[in-house]
N, C-alpha and C positions, 0 to 999 in steps of 0.2 A: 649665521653670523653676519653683523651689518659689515658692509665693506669699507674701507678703512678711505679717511681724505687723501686727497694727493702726499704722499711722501710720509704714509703712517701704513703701518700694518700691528694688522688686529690679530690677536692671537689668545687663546684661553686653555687653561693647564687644568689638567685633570687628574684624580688619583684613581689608578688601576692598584687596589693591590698593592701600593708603597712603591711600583715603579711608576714616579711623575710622569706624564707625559702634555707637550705642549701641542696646540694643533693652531697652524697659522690659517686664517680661511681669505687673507688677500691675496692675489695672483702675484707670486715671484718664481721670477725664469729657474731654470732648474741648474742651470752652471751657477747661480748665486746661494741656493737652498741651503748648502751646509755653512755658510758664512754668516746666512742670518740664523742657524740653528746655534752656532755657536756664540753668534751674540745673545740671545736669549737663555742661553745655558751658563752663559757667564754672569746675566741678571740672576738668572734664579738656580742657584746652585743645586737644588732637589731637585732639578729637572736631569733626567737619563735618556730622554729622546723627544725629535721634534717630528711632526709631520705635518705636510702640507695639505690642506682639503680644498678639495671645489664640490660645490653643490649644484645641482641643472636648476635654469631657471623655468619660472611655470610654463614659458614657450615652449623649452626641451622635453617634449612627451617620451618617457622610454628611457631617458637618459639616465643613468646610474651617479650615486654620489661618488665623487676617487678621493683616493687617500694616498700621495707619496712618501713615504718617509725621503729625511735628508739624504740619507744611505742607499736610495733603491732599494732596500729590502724589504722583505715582507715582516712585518707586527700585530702579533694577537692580540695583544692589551689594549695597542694604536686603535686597532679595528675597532675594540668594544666602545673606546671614545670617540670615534669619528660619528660612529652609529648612534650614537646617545646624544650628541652633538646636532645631525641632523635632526634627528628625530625633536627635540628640543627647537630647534630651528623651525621646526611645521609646526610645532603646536605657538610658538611666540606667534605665527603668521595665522592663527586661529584655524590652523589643519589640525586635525586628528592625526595624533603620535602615531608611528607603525610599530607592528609589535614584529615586526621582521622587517629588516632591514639588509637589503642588495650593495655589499658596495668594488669597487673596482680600486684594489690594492695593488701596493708596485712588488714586485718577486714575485707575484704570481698573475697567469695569466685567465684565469675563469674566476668569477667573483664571487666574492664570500658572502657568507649569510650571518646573520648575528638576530640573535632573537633580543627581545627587550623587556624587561618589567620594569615599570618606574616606581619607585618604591617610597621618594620624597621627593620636596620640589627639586635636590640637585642629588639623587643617591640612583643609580639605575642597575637591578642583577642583568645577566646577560651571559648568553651561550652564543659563543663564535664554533663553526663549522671549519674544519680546517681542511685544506686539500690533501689527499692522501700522501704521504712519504712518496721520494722517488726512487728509494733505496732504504731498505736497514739492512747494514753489513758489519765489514768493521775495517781498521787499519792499525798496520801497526805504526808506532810515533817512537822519537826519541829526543828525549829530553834530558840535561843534563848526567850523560852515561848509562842512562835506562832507556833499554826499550821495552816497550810494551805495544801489545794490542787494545787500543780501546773499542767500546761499538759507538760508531757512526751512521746518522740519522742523517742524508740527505732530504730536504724539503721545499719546497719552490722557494725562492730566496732567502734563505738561511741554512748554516749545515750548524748540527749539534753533535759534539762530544760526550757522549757519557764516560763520566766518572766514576767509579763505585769503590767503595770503602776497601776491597780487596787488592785495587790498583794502586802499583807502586809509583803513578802519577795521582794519588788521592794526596798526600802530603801537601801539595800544593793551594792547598784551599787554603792554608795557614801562611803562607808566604806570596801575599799578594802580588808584592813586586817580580818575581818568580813567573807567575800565574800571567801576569801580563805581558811577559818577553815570551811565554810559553807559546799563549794562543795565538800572538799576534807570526810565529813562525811557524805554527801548525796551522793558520789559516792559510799559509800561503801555499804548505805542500798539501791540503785537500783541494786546493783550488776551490776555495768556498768565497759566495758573494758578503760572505759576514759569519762568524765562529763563533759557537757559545761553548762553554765546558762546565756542564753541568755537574757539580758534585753531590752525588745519593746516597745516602745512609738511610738503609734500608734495618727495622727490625721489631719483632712481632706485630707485624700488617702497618707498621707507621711508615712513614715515607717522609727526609727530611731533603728539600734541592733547595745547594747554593749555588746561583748562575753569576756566572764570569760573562760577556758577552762583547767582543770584540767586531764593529763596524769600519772595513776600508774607507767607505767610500763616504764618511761622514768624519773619520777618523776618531772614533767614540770609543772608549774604552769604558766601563764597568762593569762592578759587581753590584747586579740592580735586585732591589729587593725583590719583584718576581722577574719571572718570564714568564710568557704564556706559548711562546713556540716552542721552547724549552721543555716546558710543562708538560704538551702534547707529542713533542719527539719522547721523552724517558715511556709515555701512556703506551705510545706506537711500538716502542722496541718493547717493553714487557706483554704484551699483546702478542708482539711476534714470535717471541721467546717461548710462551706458554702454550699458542695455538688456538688460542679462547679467547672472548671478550672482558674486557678489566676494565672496573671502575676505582680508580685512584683518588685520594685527597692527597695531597703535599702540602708540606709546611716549609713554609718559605723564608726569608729572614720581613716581609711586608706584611703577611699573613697564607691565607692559603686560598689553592686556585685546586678545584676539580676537574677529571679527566675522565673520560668514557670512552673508550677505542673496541672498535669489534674490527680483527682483522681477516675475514669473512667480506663482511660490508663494503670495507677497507675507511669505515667514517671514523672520524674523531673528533669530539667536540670537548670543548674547554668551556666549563663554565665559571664564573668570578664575579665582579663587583666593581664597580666606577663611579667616582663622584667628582660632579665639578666644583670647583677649587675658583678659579678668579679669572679674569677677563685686563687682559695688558693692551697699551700698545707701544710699540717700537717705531721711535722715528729713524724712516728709513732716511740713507746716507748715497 
């Protein structure tokens, strides 16, 4: 991405799977990051998250692309467009596209891999590697005079709630406003850096997730058409659940993201679809 004139930042939205996401690639401080996400989120209302990239320049031998979100957390979807983004980037500079792609996310501390196929001038499939869970357990929660045990997916900067059809916190999917007083106080007693609650309706081998997906530290609330950490927390806990390797497709309210977990290995990889969408800029203030 070219770098933006004095007092403009360049920024380009991509579709992951029907969760928009934005990626700014001019340098803004990190105490400002969630200010301009929200201002860009207030242009373009399909957008569900922003994140910030730097790319090394040809000097930088060795140096890896980053990718912050506004939030500090770590993003699967973000990753597959930072990575397709770059890669994009080398080939406009008449480098050869990489079909693997290293990049250096915020929530987690060892860097991801994200494979690449380009498939049109702006459409890329891609398999993100995700870092092993730091836990599959569970807690119990209480919400409005119920409690219950859900399972919990700790994961380097995001924790995930699973939901399933049998929990008397499943109702919730239907009463958004609910869902959103829910997460944003069960994120605080997990002490999690960012809460999703994914709801699963599971039945004869289909797999349906709807993700609620609650950010502190960007202050973001949504039910985003996918998730991809999401995706691979539900792949990780039915892995762990069973003892064996599972290959899942879920269908999502965006479309659907694949999942492959061997809990053996302990890898899990998420595979999906990304296409770039449009090229903004934001005069900065």
């Amino acid at each position: 991405m070219e770098q933006g004139r004095s007092g403009t930042i360049r920024y380009s939205i991509f579709d992951p799977t029907g969760n928009i996401t934005a990626l700014v690639g001019d340098p803004v401080p990190v105490p400002q990051q969630p200010s301009v996400a929200a201002e860009i989120m207030r242009l373009h209302p399909a957008v569900e998250q922003v994140g910030f990239v730097r790319f090394p320049r040809p000097s930088e031998t060795g140096a890896l692309p980053e990718l912050r979100m506004a939030g500090g957390e770590f993003c699967g979807n973000a990753s597959m467009c930072a990575a397709a983004l770059y890669a994009a980037t080398l080939w406009q500079a008449g480098e050869r596209e990489p079909e693997l792609v290293s990049l250096r996310v915020s929530g987690t501390d060892k860097p991801v891999e994200v494979n690449l196929s380009r498939e049109d001038a702006a459409r890329w499939s891609a398999g993100v590697m995700f870092p092993p869970a730091l836990s599959v357990g569970s807690m119990e929660l209480e919400w409005n005079g119920l409690r219950a045990s859900l399972p919990l997916i700790r994961m380097e900067g995001i924790t995930h709630l699973a939901i399933e059809t049998g929990s008397p916190f499943f109702p919730l999917k239907d009463d958004r406003e609910a869902a959103g007083q829910a997460v944003k106080t069960w994120c605080g007693a997990c002490r999690a850096p960012g809460l999703g609650l994914m709801f699963l309706a599971a039945a004869d081998g289909a797999f349906h997730l709807t993700p609620l997906v609650y950010i502190p530290g960007s202050d973001t609330l949504f039910w985003e058409n996918s998730c991809a950490s999401g995706s691979a927390a539900v792949g990780m806990l039915l892995a762990e659940r069973s003892g064996r390797a599972v290959d899942l497709t879920l269908t999502e309210p965006g479309g659907t993201l694949r999942v492959a977990c061997d809990p053996l290995s302990g890898e899990t990889r998420l595979f999906g679809r990304t296409v770039f969408l449009e090229q903004h800029i934001l005069q900065s203030r």
